[in-house]
DSSP file (Angstrom, degrees, kcal/mol; ACC not computed):
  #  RESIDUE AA STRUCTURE BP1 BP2  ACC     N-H-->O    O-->H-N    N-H-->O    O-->H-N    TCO  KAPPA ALPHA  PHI   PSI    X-CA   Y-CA   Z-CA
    1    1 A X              0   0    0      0, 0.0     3,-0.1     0, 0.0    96,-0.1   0.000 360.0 360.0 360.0 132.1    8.3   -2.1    5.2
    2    2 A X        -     0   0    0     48,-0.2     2,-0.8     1,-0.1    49,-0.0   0.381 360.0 -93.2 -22.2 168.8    5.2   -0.1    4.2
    3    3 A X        -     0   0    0      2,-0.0    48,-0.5     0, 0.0    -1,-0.1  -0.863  40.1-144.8 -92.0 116.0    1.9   -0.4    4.2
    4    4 A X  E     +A   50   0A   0     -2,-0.8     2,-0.4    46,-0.2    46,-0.2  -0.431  21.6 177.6 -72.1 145.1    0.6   -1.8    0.7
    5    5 A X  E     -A   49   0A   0     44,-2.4    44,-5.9    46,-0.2     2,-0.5  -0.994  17.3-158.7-143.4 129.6   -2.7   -0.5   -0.5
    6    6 A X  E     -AB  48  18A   0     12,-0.5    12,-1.7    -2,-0.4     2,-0.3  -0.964  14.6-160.8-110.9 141.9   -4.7   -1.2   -3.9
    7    7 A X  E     -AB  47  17A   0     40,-1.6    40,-1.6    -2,-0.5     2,-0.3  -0.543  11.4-142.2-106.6-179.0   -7.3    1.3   -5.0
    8    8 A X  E     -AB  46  16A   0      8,-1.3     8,-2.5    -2,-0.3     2,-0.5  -0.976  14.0-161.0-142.9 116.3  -10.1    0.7   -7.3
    9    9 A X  E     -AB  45  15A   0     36,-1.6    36,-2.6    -2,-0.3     2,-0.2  -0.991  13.6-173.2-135.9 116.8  -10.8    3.8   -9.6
   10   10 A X  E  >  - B   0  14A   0      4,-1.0     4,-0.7    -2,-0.5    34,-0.1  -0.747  28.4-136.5-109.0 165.6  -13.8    3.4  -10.8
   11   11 A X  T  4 S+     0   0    0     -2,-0.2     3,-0.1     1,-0.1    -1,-0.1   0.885 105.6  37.9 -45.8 -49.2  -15.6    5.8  -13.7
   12   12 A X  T  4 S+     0   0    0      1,-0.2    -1,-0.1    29,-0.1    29,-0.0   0.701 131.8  22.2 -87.1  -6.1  -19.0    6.0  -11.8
   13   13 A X  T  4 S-     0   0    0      1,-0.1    -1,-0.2     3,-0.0    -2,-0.1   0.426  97.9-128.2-136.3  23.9  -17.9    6.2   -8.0
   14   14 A X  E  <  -B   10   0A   0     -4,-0.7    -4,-1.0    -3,-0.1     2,-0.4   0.013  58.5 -26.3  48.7-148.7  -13.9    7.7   -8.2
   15   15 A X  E     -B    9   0A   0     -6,-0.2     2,-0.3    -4,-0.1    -6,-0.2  -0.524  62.1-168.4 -92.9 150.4  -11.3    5.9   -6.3
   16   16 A X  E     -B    8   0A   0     -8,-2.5    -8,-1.3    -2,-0.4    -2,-0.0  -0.964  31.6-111.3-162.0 162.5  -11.7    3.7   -3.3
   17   17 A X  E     -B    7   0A   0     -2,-0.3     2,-0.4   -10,-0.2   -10,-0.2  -0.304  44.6-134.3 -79.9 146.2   -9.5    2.1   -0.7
   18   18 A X  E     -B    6   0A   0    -12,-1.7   -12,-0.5    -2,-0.0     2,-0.3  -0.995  19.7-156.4 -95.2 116.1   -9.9   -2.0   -1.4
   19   19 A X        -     0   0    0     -2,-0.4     2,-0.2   -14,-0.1     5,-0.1  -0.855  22.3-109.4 -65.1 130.6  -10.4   -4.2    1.3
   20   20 A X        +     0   0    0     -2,-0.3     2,-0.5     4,-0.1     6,-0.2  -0.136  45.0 160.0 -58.1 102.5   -9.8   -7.8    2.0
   21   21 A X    >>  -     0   0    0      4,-0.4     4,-2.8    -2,-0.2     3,-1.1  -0.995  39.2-137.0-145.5 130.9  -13.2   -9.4    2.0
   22   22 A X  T 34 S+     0   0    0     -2,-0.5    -1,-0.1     1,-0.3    -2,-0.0   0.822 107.3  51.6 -78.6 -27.6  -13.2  -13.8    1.4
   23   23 A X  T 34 S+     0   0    0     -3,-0.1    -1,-0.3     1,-0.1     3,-0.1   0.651 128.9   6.6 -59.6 -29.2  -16.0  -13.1   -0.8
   24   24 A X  T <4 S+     0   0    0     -3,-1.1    12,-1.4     1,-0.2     2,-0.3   0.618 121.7  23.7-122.5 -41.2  -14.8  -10.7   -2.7
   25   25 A X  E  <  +D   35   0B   0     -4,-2.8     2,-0.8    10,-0.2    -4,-0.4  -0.995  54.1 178.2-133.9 135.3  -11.1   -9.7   -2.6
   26   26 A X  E     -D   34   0B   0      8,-1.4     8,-2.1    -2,-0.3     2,-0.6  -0.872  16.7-144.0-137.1 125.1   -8.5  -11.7   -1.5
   27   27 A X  E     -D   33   0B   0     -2,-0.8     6,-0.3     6,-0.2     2,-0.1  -0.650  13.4-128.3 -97.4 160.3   -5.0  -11.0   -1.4
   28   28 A X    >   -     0   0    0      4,-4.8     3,-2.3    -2,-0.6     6,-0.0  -0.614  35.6-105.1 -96.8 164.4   -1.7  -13.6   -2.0
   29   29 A X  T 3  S+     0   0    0      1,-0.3    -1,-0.1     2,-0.2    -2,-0.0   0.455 125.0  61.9 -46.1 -27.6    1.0  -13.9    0.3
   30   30 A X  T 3  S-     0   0    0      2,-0.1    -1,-0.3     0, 0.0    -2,-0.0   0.209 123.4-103.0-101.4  10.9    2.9  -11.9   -2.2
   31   31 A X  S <  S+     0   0    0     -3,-2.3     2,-0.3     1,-0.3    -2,-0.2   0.840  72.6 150.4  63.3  25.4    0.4   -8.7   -1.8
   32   32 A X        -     0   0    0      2,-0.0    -4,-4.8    16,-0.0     2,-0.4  -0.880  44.7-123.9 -94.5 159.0   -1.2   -9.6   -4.9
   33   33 A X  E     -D   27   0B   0     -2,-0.3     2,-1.0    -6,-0.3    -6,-0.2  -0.803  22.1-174.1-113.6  95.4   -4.9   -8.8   -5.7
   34   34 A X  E     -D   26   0B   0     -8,-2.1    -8,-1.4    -2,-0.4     2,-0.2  -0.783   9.9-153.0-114.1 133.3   -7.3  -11.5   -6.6
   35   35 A X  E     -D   25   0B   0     -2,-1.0     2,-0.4   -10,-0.2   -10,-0.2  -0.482  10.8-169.5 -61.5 139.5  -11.1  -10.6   -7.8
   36   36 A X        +     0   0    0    -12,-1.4    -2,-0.0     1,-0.2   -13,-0.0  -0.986  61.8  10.0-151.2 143.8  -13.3  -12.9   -7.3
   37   37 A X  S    S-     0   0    0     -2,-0.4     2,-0.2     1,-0.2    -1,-0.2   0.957  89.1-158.7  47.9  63.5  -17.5  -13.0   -8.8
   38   38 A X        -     0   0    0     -3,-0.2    -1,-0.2     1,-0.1     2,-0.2  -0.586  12.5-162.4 -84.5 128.2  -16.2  -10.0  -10.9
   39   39 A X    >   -     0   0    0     -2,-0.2     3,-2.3     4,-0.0     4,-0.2  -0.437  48.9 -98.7-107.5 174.1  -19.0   -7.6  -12.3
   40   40 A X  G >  S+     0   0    0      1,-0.2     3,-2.2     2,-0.2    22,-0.3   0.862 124.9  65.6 -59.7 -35.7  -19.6   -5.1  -14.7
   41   41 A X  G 3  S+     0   0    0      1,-0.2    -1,-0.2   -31,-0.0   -29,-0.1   0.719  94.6  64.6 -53.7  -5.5  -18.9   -2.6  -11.0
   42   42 A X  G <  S+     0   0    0     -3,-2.3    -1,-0.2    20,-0.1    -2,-0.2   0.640  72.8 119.0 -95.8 -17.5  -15.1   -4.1  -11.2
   43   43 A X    <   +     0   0    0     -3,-2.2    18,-0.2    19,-0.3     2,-0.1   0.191  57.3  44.9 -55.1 161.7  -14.6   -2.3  -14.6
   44   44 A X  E    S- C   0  60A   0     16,-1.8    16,-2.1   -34,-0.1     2,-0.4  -0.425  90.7 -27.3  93.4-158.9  -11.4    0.4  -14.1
   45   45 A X  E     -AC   9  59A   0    -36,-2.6   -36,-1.6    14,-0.2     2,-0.4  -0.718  39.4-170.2-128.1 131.0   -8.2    1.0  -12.8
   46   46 A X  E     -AC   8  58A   0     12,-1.1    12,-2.2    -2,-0.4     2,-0.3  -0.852  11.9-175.1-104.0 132.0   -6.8   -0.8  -10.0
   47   47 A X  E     -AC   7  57A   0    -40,-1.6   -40,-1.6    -2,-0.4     2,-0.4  -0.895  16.9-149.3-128.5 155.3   -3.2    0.5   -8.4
   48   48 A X  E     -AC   6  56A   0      8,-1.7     7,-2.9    -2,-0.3     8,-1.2  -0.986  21.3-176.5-141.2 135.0   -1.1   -1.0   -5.9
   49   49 A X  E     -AC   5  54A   0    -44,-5.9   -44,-2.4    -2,-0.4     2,-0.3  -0.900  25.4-153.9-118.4 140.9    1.1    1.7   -3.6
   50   50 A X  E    S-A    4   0A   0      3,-1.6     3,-0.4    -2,-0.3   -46,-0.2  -0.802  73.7 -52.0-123.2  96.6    3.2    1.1   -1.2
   51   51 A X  S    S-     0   0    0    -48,-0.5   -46,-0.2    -2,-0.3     0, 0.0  -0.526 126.8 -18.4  78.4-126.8    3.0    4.6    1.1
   52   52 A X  S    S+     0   0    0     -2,-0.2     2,-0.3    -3,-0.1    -1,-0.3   0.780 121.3  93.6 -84.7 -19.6    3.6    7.4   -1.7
   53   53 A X  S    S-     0   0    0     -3,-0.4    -3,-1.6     1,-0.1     2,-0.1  -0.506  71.0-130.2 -82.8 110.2    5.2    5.0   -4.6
   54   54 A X  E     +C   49   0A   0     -2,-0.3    -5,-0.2    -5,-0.2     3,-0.1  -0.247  23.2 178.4 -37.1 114.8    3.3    3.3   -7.4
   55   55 A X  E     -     0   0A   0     -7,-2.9     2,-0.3     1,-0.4    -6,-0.2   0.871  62.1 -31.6 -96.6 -21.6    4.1   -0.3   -7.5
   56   56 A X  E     -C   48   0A   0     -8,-1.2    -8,-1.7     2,-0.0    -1,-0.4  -0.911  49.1-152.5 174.7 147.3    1.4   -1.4  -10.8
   57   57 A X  E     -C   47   0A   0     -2,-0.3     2,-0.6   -10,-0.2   -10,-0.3  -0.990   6.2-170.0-136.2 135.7   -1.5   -0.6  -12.2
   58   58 A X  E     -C   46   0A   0    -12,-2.2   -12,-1.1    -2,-0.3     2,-0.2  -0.779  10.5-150.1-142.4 122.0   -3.8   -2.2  -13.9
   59   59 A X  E     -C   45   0A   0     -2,-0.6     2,-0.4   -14,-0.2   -14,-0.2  -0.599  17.2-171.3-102.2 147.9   -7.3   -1.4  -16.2
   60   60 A X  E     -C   44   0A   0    -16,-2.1   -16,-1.8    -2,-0.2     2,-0.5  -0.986  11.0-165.1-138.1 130.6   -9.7   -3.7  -16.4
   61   61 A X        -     0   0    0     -2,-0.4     2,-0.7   -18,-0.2   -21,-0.1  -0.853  11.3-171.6-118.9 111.5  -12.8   -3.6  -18.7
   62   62 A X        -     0   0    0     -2,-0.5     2,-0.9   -22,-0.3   -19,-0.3  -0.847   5.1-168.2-127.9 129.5  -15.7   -6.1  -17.9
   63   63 A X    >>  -     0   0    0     -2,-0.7     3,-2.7     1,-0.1     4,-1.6  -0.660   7.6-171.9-106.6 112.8  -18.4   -6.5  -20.1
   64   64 A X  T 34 S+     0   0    0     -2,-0.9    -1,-0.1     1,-0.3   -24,-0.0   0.605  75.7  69.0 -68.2  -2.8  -21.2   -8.4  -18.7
   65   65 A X  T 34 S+     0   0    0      1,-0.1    -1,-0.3     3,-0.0    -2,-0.0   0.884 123.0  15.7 -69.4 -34.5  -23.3   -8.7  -21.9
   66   66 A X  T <4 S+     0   0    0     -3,-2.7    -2,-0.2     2,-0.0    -1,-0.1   0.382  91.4 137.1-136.2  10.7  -20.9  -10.9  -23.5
   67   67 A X     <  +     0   0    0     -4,-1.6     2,-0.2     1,-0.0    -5,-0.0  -0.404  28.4 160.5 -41.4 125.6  -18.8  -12.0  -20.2
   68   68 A X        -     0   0    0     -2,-0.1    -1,-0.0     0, 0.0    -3,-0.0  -0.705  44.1 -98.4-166.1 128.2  -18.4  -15.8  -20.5
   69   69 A X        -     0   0    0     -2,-0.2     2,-0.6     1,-0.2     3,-0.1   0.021  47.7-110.5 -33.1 131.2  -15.9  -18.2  -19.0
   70   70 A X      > -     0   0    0      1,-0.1     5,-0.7     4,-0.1    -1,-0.2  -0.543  23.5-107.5 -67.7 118.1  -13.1  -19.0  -21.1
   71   71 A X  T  >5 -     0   0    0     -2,-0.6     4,-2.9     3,-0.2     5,-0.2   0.341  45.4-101.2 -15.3 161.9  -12.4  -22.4  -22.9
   72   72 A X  T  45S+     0   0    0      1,-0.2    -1,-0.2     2,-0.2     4,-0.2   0.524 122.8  50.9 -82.6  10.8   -9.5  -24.1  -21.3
   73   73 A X  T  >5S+     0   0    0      2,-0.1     4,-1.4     3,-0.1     3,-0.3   0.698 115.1  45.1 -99.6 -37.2   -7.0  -23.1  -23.9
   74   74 A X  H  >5S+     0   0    0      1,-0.2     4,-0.8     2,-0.2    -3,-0.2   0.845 113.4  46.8 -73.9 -38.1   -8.1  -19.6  -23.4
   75   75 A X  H  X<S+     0   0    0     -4,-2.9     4,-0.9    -5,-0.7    -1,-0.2   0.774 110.7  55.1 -74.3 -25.1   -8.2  -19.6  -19.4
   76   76 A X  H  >>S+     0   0    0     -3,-0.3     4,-2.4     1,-0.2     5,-0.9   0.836 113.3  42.1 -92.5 -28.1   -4.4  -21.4  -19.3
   77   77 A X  H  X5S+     0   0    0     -4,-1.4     4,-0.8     1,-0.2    -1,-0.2   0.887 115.3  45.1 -92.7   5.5   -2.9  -18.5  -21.5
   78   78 A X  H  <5S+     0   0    0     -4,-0.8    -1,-0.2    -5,-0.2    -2,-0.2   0.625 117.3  48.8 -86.6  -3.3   -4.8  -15.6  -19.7
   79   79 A X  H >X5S+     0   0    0     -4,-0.9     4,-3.0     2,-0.2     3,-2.4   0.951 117.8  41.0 -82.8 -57.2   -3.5  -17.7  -16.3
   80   80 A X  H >X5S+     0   0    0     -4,-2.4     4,-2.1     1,-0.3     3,-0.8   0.991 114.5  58.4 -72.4 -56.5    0.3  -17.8  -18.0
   81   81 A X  H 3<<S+     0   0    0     -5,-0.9    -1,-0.3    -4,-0.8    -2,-0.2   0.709 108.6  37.4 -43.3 -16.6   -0.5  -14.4  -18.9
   82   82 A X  H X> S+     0   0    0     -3,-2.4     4,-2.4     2,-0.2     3,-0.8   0.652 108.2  67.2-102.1 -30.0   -1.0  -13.2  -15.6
   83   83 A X  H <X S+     0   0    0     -4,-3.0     4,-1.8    -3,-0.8    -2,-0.2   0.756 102.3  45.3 -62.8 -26.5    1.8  -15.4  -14.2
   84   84 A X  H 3< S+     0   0    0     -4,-2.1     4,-0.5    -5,-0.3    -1,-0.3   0.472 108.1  59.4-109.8  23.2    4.4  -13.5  -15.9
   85   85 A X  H <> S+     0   0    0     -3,-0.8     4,-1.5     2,-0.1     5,-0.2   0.725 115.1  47.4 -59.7 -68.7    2.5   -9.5  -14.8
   86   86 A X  H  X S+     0   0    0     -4,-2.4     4,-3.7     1,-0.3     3,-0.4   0.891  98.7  56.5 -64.9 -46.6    3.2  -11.0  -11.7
   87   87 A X  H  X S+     0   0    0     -4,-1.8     4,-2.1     1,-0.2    -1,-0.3   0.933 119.2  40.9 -26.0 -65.2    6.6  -12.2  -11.9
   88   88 A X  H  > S+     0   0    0     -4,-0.5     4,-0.5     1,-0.2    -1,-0.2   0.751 100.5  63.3 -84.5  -9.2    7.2   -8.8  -12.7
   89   89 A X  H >X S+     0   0    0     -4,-1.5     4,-2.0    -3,-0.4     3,-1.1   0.919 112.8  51.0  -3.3 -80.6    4.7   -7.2  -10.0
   90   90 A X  H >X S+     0   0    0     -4,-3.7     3,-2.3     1,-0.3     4,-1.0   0.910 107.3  45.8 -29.3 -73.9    7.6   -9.2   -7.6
   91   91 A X  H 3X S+     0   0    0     -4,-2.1     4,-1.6     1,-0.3    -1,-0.3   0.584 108.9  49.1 -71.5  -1.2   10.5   -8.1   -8.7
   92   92 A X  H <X S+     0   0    0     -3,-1.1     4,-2.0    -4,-0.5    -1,-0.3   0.665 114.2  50.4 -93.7 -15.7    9.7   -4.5   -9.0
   93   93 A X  H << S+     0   0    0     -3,-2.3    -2,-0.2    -4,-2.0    -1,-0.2   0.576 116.1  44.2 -77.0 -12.4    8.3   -5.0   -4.9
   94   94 A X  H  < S+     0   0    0     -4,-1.0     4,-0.4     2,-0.2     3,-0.3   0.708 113.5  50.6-126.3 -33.0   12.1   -6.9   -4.2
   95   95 A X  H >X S+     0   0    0     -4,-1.6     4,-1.9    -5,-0.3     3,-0.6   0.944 119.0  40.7 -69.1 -39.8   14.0   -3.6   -6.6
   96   96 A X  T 3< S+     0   0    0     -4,-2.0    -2,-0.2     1,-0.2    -1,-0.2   0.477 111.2  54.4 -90.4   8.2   11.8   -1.1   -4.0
   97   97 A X  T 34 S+     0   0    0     -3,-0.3    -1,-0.2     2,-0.2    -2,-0.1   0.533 106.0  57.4 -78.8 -23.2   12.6   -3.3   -1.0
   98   98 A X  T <4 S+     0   0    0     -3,-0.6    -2,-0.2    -4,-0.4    -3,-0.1   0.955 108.3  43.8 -74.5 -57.9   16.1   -2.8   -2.0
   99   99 A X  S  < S+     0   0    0     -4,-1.9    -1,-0.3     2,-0.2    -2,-0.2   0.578 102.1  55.9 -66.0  -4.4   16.1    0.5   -1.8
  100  100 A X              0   0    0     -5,-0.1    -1,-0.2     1,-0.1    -2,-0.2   0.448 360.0 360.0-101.6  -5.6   14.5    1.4    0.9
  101  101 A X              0   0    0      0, 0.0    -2,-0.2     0, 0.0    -1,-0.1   0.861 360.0 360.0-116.4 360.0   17.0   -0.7    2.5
Protein backbone atom coordinates (compact mmCIF):
# COMPACT_ATOMS: atom_id res chain seq x y z
CA UNK A 1 0.00 0.00 0.00
CA UNK A 2 0.89 3.67 -0.61
CA UNK A 3 1.88 6.28 1.10
CA UNK A 4 -1.28 8.55 2.30
CA UNK A 5 -0.77 12.20 2.39
CA UNK A 6 -3.27 15.20 3.28
CA UNK A 7 -2.44 18.66 2.01
CA UNK A 8 -3.77 21.86 3.31
CA UNK A 9 -4.46 24.46 0.52
CA UNK A 10 -4.61 27.42 1.99
CA UNK A 11 -5.68 30.94 0.18
CA UNK A 12 -2.87 32.95 1.84
CA UNK A 13 0.19 30.46 1.87
CA UNK A 14 -0.75 27.69 -1.22
CA UNK A 15 -0.65 24.03 -0.46
CA UNK A 16 1.38 22.29 2.16
CA UNK A 17 2.35 18.82 3.13
CA UNK A 18 0.36 18.06 6.77
CA UNK A 19 2.07 16.62 9.36
CA UNK A 20 1.18 14.63 12.38
CA UNK A 21 1.79 16.93 15.35
CA UNK A 22 -0.34 15.72 19.07
CA UNK A 23 -1.01 19.29 19.26
CA UNK A 24 -2.25 19.93 16.29
CA UNK A 25 -3.01 17.15 13.76
CA UNK A 26 -3.64 13.84 14.62
CA UNK A 27 -4.46 11.11 12.42
CA UNK A 28 -7.08 7.86 13.09
CA UNK A 29 -6.04 4.38 12.57
CA UNK A 30 -8.11 4.63 9.52
CA UNK A 31 -5.86 7.54 7.95
CA UNK A 32 -8.33 9.98 8.85
CA UNK A 33 -7.50 13.65 9.68
CA UNK A 34 -8.47 15.19 12.85
CA UNK A 35 -7.90 19.16 13.57
CA UNK A 36 -7.52 20.09 16.66
CA UNK A 37 -7.49 24.15 18.32
CA UNK A 38 -8.66 25.02 14.81
CA UNK A 39 -8.09 28.76 13.68
CA UNK A 40 -9.11 31.16 11.29
CA UNK A 41 -5.24 29.73 9.43
CA UNK A 42 -7.20 26.18 9.03
CA UNK A 43 -9.65 27.89 6.60
CA UNK A 44 -9.31 25.92 2.89
CA UNK A 45 -9.12 22.85 1.23
CA UNK A 46 -7.77 19.78 2.71
CA UNK A 47 -7.14 16.53 0.24
CA UNK A 48 -6.09 13.21 1.07
CA UNK A 49 -3.88 11.22 -1.82
CA UNK A 50 -2.76 8.14 -1.77
CA UNK A 51 0.59 8.41 -4.33
CA UNK A 52 -1.09 10.12 -7.55
CA UNK A 53 -5.00 9.28 -6.71
CA UNK A 54 -7.36 11.59 -4.88
CA UNK A 55 -9.05 9.75 -2.15
CA UNK A 56 -11.36 13.16 -0.64
CA UNK A 57 -11.33 16.51 -0.25
CA UNK A 58 -12.69 18.66 1.83
CA UNK A 59 -13.20 22.81 2.24
CA UNK A 60 -13.39 24.11 5.33
CA UNK A 61 -14.32 27.77 6.18
CA UNK A 62 -13.54 29.04 9.85
CA UNK A 63 -14.69 32.17 10.98
CA UNK A 64 -13.22 33.25 14.11
CA UNK A 65 -15.47 36.36 14.69
CA UNK A 66 -18.40 34.34 15.30
CA UNK A 67 -16.60 30.76 15.93
CA UNK A 68 -18.46 29.30 18.95
CA UNK A 69 -18.78 25.73 20.29
CA UNK A 70 -21.78 24.15 19.31
CA UNK A 71 -24.84 23.21 21.59
CA UNK A 72 -25.04 19.54 22.15
CA UNK A 73 -27.78 18.96 19.62
CA UNK A 74 -25.76 20.84 17.15
CA UNK A 75 -22.24 19.08 17.96
CA UNK A 76 -24.00 15.34 17.87
CA UNK A 77 -25.40 16.02 14.27
CA UNK A 78 -22.20 17.69 12.87
CA UNK A 79 -20.40 14.42 14.82
CA UNK A 80 -23.22 12.00 12.91
CA UNK A 81 -22.53 14.17 10.05
CA UNK A 82 -19.01 13.50 9.87
CA UNK A 83 -19.47 9.83 10.79
CA UNK A 84 -21.20 9.08 7.66
CA UNK A 85 -18.16 11.38 5.25
CA UNK A 86 -16.20 8.97 6.79
CA UNK A 87 -17.94 5.83 6.30
CA UNK A 88 -17.63 6.80 2.93
CA UNK A 89 -13.89 8.20 3.15
CA UNK A 90 -13.45 4.02 4.06
CA UNK A 91 -15.02 2.54 1.60
CA UNK A 92 -13.68 4.44 -1.24
CA UNK A 93 -9.82 3.63 0.58
CA UNK A 94 -11.22 -0.47 0.66
CA UNK A 95 -12.69 0.12 -3.54
CA UNK A 96 -8.85 1.55 -4.24
CA UNK A 97 -7.27 -1.12 -2.13
CA UNK A 98 -9.12 -3.50 -4.29
CA UNK A 99 -7.79 -2.44 -7.18
CA UNK A 100 -4.59 -2.03 -6.75
CA UNK A 101 -4.74 -5.54 -5.69
Amino acid sequence: MGLIQWTHLSHEKGPRSIKPHRDKYLLTSDHGLVIMAVTGRDTGQYECKLGDDTLCNYNVTVDSKTCNAPSENDYKKIYSDWCQEFEKYKLAMKAWQSKQA
